[in-house]
C-alpha angles and dihedrals in degrees: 000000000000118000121215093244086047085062100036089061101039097024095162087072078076104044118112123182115232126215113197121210087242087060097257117149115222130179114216104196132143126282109266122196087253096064095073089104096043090044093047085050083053098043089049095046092061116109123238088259087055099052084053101062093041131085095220118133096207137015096216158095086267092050096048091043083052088062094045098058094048087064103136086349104098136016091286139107116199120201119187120204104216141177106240105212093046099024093233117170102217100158135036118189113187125206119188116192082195116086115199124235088239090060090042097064097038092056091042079057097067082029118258119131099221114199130188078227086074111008136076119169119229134218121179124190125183129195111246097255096052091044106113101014104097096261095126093040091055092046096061115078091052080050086054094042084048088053092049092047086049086056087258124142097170141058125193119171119260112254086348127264119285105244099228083059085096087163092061097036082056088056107047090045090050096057088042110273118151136211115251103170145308138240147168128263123218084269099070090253134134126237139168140234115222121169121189118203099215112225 
């Protein structure tokens, strides 16, 4: 079982190599502390639709400087997808090894025990211009393999999915993930529970 520390200091045990359908090569690796610039270039670019579907507090240098400097410090991993000949940051997935208080009893609600021994929640982001070409989907399998070497045998999305982001409700059902509930945020908005067993 890999550490956080252990990846933060020999990150290229964790790097994957992405081939899209459209015949784009991608690099899937972990977040270093010399990304901050790349990743800002990547927070900046998103659209306002983007911005709406993710959980970032800010879209900046600041902001991409703040996750850098949480590498191995906190309960996160953090994987770029980047375009290896420009180095390019056009995807972000999050995993977290620390489930809130708040996930936990929603999940116990439509009756799963949910326990920081099994479960990591997942948050992907993709830049506008990779949205809709398979890059996610592609990505997967080397995240889940991610989560199992982490000691991890189950995902559940970060914060949910808000239920009008079709797009990424299409995704996560698509690489298996299910529907466990629904519920409302502060904001009066819907989102929706899904949980995926990993083999």
């Amino acid at each position: 079982m890999l550490t956080l520390t252990q990846i933060a200091e020999e990150p290229h045990v964790l790097t994957y190599r992405v081939h899209l359908r459209d015949g784009a090569n991608l690099v899937l690796r972990p977040l270093t502390h010399a990304d901050a610039e790349s990743l800002a270039g990547f927070l900046g670019g998103l659209s306002s639709r983007s911005r709406r579907f993710s959980t970032f507090d800010g879209y900046d240098l600041a902001t991409a400087r703040q996750l850098c400097e949480a590498i191995a410090r906190y309960d996160k991993l953090r994987l770029v997808l980047q375009k290896p000949s420009s180095g390019v940051i056009v995807g972000l997935f999050e995993l977290s090894l620390a489930i809130t208080p708040e996930d936990m009893a929603r999940y116990r609600a439509a009756g799963v025990h949910l326990t920081e021994a099994t479960d990591c929640r997942f948050g992907p982001t993709l830049a506008d211009a990779y949205q809709n070409r398979g890059a996610a989907t592609r990505a997967f399998p080397f995240v889940a393999e991610v989560v199992r070497l982490l000691g991890r045998s189950r995902l559940i999305l970060w914060g949910g999915v808000l239920a009008d982001n079709t797009r990424a409700i299409g995704f996560y059902e698509k690489v298996g993930f299910r529907h466990v509930g629904s519920f409302t945020g502060q904001d009066g908005t819907r989102s929706l529970d899904m949980m995926l067993d990993l083999p």
